[in-house]
N, C-alpha and C positions, 0 to 999 in steps of 0.2 A: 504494500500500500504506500502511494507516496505519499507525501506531507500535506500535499492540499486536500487530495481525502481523509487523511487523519483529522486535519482541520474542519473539513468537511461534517464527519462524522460528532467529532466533539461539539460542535455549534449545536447539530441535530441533537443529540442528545443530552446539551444542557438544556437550549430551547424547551423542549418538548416538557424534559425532569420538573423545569419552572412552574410550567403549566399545568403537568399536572399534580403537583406539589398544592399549590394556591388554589386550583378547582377540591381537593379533595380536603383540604383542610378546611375551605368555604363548605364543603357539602355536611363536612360533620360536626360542624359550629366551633370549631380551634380557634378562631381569628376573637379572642375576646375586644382587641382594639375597636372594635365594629361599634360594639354601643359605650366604651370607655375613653377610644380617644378616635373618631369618626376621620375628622379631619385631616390627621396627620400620618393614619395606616391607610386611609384615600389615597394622597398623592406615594403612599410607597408602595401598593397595589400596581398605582399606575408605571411608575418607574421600574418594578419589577416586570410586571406584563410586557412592556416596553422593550426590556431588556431582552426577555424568550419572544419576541418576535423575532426581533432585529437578528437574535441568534438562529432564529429557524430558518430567515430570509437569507442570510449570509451563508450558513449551510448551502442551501439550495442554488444561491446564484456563483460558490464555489465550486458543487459539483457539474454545473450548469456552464462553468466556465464565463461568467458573464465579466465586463468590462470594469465594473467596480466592485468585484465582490471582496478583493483583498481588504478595499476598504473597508468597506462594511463588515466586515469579518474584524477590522482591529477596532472600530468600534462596538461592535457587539459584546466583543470580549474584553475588550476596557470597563463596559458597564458592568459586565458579569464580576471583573475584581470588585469594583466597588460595593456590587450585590451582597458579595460572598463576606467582604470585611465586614461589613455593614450587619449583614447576619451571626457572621460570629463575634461581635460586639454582644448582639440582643441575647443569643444563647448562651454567651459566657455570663452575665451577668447573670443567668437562671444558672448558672452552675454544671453546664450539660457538656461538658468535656467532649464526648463522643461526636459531637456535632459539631461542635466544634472544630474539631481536626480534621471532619468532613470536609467542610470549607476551607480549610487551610491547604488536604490536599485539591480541593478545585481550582483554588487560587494558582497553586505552584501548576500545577498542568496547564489554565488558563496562562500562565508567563510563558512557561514551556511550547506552546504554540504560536506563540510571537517569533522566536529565535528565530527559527529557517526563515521568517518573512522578511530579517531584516537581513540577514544572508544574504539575500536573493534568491531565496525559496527554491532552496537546492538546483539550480539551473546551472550551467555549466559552462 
């Protein structure tokens, strides 16, 4: 596999994890922020969803080969650091180690797929 489909692959499968992480946690009332802090899990609903978009869209228009996906792909996964810091801030502070390091390792594989782009994406 080369590297743009590992990139490829990894977008898809954060994207998607996002989604359906945030759907299933919405479907079995997890989200207490809803009626405690409305406004403020609002806009980080939106910036996450946002985020598994841009990552499904960036998947897709790298395996698709499209003209800006590299871009789109190091935006996507910029957001996704900040997602993941950002999460293992809220879970550290509940004490939840294991998820913690979740994020930590998505963080390091999210860097880890930068590298070859700034290479020149293994071309030769």
């Amino acid at each position: 596999m080369n590297s743009t489909k590992g990139k490829a692959i990894f977008a898809l499968i954060a994207g998607f994890s996002m989604l359906a992480l945030w759907c299933m946690l919405y479907a079995t009332g997890q989200i207490a922020e809803l009626a405690t802090e409305p406004v403020r899990i609002g806009f980080h609903l939106v910036s996450e969803i946002a985020t598994a978009l841009l990552l499904v869209v960036s998947g897709i228009a790298l395996i698709l080969k499209k003209s800006r996906a590299k871009e789109i792909f190091l935006l996507s996964s910029g957001a996704l650091m900040y997602s993941v810091l950002n999460a293992a801030g809220y879970y550290g502070q509940q004490h939840n180690t294991a998820v913690v390091w979740m994020f930590a390792i998505i963080f390091i594989l999210a860097i880890a797929t930068h590298l070859p782009l700034k290479r020149g994406d293994g071309k030769k």
